[in-house]
C-alpha positions as CSV (number, residue, x, y, z in Angstrom):
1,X,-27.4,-4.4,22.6
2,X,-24.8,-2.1,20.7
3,X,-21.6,-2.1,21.7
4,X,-19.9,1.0,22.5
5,X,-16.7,2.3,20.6
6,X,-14.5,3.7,22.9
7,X,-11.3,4.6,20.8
8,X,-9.2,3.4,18.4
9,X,-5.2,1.5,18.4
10,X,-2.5,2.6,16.3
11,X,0.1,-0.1,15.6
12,X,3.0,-0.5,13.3
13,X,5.0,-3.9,12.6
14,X,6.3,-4.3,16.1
15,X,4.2,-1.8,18.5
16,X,1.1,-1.1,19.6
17,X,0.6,2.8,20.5
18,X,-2.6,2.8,22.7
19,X,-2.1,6.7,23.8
20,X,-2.0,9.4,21.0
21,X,1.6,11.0,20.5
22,X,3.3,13.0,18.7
23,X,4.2,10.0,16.1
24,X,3.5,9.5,12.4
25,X,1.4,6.8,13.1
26,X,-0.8,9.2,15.1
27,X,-0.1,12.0,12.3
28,X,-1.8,9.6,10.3
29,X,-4.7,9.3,12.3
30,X,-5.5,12.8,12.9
31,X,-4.4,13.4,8.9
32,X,-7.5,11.2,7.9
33,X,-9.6,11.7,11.1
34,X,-9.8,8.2,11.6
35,X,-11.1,8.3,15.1
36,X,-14.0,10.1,14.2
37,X,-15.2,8.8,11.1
38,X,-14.8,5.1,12.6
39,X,-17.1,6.7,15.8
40,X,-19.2,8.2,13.0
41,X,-19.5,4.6,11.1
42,X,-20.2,2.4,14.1
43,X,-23.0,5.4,14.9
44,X,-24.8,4.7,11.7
45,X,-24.0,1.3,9.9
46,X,-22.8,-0.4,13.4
47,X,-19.3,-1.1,11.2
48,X,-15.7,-0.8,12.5
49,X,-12.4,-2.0,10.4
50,X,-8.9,-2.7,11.2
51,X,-6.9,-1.1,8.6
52,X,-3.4,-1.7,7.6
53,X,-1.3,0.5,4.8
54,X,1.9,1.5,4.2
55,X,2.9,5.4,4.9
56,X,4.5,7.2,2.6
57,X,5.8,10.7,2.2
58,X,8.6,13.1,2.6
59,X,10.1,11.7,6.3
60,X,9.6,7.9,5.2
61,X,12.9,6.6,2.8
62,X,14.3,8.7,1.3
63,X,10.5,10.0,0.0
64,X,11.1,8.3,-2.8
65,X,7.4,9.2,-4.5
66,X,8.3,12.6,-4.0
67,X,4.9,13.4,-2.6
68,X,4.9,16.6,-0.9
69,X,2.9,15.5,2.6
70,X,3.2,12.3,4.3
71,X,0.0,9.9,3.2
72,X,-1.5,6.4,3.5
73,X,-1.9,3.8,1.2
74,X,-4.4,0.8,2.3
75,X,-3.5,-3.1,1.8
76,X,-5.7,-4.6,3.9
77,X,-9.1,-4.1,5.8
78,X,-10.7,-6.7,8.0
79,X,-14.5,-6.1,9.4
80,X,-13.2,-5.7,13.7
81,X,-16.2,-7.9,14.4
82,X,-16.3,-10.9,12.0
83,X,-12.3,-10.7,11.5
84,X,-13.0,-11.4,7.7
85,X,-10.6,-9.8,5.7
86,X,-12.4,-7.8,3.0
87,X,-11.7,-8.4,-0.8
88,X,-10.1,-5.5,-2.9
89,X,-13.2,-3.8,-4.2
90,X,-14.5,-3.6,-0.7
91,X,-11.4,-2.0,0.6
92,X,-11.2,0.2,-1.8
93,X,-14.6,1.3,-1.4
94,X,-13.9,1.8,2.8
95,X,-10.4,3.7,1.9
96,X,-12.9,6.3,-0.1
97,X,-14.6,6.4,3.0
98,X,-11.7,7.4,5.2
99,X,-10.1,9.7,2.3
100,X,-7.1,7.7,1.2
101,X,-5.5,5.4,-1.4
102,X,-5.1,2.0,-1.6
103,X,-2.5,0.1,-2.8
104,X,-2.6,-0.3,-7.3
105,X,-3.5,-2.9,-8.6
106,X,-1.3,-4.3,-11.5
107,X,-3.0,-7.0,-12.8
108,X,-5.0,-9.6,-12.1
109,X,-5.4,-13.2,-13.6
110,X,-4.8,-16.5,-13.3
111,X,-1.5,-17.1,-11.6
112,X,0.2,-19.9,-13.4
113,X,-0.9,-17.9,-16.6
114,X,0.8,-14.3,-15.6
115,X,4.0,-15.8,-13.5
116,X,4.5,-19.5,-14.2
117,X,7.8,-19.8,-13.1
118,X,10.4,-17.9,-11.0
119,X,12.9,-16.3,-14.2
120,X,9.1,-14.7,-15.6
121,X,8.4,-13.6,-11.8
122,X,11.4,-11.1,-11.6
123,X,11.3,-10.1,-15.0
124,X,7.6,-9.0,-14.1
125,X,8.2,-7.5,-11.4
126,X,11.6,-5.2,-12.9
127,X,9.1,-4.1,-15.6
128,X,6.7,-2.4,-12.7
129,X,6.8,1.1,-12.5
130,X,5.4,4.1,-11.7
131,X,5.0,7.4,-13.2
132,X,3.6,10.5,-10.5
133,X,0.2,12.0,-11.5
134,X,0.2,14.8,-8.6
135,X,1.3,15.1,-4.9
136,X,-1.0,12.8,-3.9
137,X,-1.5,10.1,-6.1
138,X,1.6,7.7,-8.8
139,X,0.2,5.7,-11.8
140,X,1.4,2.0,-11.2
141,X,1.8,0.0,-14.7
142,X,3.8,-2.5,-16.3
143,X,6.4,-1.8,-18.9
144,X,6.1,-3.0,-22.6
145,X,8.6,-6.0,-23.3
146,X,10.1,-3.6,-25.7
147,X,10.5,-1.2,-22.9
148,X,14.2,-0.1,-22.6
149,X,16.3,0.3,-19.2
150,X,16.4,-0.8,-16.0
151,X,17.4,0.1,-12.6
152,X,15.9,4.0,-12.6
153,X,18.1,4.9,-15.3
154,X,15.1,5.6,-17.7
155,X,11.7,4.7,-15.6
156,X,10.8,4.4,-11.9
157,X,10.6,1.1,-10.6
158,X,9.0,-0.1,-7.2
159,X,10.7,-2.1,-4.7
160,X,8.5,-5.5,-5.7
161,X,5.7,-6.0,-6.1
162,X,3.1,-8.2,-4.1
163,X,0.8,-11.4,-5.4
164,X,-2.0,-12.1,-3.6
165,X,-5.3,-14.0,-4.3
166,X,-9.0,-12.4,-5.2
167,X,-10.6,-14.2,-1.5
168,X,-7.0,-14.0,0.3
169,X,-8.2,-13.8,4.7
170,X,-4.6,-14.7,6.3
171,X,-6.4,-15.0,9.7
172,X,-9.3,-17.6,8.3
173,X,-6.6,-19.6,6.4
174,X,-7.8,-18.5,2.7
175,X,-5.7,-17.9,-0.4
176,X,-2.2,-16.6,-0.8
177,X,-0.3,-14.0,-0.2
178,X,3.3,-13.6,-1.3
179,X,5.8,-10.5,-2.0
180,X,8.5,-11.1,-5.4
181,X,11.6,-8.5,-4.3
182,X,13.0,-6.7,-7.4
183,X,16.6,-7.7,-7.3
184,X,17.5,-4.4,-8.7
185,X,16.2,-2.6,-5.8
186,X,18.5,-3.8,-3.0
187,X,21.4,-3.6,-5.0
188,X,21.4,0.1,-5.8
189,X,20.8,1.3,-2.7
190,X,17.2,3.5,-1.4
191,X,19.6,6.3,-1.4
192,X,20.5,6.1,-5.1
193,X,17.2,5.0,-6.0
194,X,16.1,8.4,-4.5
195,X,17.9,10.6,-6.4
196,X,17.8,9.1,-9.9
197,X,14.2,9.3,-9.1
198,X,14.5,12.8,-8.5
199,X,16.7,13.6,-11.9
200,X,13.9,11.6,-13.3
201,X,11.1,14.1,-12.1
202,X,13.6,17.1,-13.5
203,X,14.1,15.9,-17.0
């Protein structure tokens, strides 16, 4: 026998909001219609997800994308009854579903290979950037090694960039999962950061 989905949870880091408000996590939920196209999925596949992204938009730091509208972008989607955290093709496939992005991917590889020690790690990740392709949506890529400036002067950069491996499930205790900081981007300040990004998207 089915069961019956009642509702869904909205949680950041720290809280769990059960009732619907007048907060952005709730913005996001009625932005996407989550509520109903979950209802509508366990309806006709018998399929629910937890999903977990990172909002973005002009009320969250500084807007630093410059996107016009608040937005999601996924990470990470686990199947609510199994707990198995789906791989990145899969969540990609269940964000098209509920209308958003998920998070770009840079590259993928063998790890030793791409970053085998720590000095290649934060040059890697100071040479990822972005460039914006519309109010919706930025262009994630890595600089050439011939690439020239640093610190927003000349490109966007992100604030690091995270490694993670192709069957990662934190709760089933597979793969890895790890975040490399760019150095740069806690010394200048989110404030600064904003508005060189901004004299960027003016040149």
């Amino acid at each position: 026998k089915r069961k019956k989905l009642t509702g869904a949870y909205v949680c950041s880091r720290n809280n769990a909001y059960k009732l619907e408000d007048k907060s952005l996590f709730w913005d996001m939920m009625r932005k996407y219609d989550i509520v109903g196209k979950m209802k509508h999925l366990w309806k006709t596949e018998h399929k629910a997800y937890i999903l977990q992204g990172e909002q973005v938009g002009p009320t969250i730091q500084n807007n630093i994308y410059n996107f016009k509208k608040n937005q999601w972008f996924l990470f990470t989607v686990k199947d609510f009854e199994t707990r198995k955290q789906l791989n990145y093709t899969e969540m990609e496939k269940v964000a098209e579903v509920f209308g958003c992005n998920s998070v770009p991917v840079i590259e993928t590889g063998v790890l030793k290979d791409i970053l085998p020690d720590i000095d290649t790690a934060v040059n890697y990740t100071e040479k990822v950037c972005w460039m914006p392709i519309d109010d919706t949506k930025i262009e994630t890529f890595k600089a050439s090694s011939t690439s020239k400036g640093k610190l927003w002067k000349d490109y966007f950069q992100h604030e690091g960039i995270v490694v993670r491996s192709v069957n990662y499930d934190k709760d089933n205790g597979v793969g890895v999962s790890f975040k490399i900081k760019n150095y740069g981007y806690s010394e200048t300040g989110l404030s600064k950061i904003s508005s060189l990004c901004r004299e960027l998207l003016n040149k």
